[in-house]
N, C-alpha and C positions, 0 to 999 in steps of 0.2 A: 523783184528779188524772189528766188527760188524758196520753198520752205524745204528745210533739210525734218528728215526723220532720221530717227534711231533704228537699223533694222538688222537682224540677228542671221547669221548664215549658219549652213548643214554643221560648219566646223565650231560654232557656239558663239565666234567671236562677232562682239557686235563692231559696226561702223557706221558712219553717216551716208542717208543718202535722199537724194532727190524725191522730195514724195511721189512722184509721178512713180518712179519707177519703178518705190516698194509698194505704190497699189496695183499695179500692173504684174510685178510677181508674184505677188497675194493673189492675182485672183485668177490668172494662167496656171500658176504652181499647182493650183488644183486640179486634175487629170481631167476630171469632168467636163470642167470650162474647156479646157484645150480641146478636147476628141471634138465639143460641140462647137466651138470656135471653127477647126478644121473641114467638117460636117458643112458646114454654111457660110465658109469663104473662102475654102481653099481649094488648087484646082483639083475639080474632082478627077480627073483622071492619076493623078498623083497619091488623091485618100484612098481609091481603089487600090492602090496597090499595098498600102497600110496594115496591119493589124493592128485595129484599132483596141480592140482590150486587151492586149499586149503593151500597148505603148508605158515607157517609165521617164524618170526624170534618172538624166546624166548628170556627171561629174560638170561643175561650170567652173574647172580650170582647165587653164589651155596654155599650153607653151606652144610657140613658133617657132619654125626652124633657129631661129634666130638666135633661140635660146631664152627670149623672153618671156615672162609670165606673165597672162590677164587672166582677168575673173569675169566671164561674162552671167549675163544676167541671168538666162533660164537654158537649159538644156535638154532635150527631149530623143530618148530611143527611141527609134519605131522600127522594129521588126514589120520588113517586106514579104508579102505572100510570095510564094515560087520562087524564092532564091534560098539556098541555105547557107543558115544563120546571117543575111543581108542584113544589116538596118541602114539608115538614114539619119542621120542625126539633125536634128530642128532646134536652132539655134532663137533667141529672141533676146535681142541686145539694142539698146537704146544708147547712144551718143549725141549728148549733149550740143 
């Protein structure tokens, strides 16, 4: 059996969820862990193209054509060097 935690979103309202996940937002959520995360496992030729102290945390709703709503878990802007105003959006979403 999963342990559920209590975990609180941007919008205030709290919900239940999978511990795993709210430790894993907790500790990406923080810009720091991410840029160093990115640094040391992602493909560098990808982070190269990064600004990386630029990078923010996006909105994690998301509607599909479809019209549906999801919440995903963490959402990250990253403004690309040599393009203007490009970013990239880095999604980190866990299913069950």
């Amino acid at each position: 059996m999963k342990e559920q935690v209590e975990e609180k979103h941007q919008s205030g309202k709290a919900r239940q969820g999978n511990i795993y996940d709210v430790f894993v937002k907790n500790i990406f959520g923080q810009l720091l862990i991410f840029v160093d995360f990115l640094l040391n496992y992602a493909d560098r030729e990808f982070v190269d193209e990064i600004i990386l102290d630029e990078i923010s945390l996006a909105p994690t709703h998301h509607i599909d054509p479809s019209g549906s709503e999801r919440i995903l878990d963490l959402v990250f802007s990253c403004p690309l060097k040599n393009k203007n105003n490009a970013k990239a959006a880095i999604i980190f979403e866990h299913a069950s």
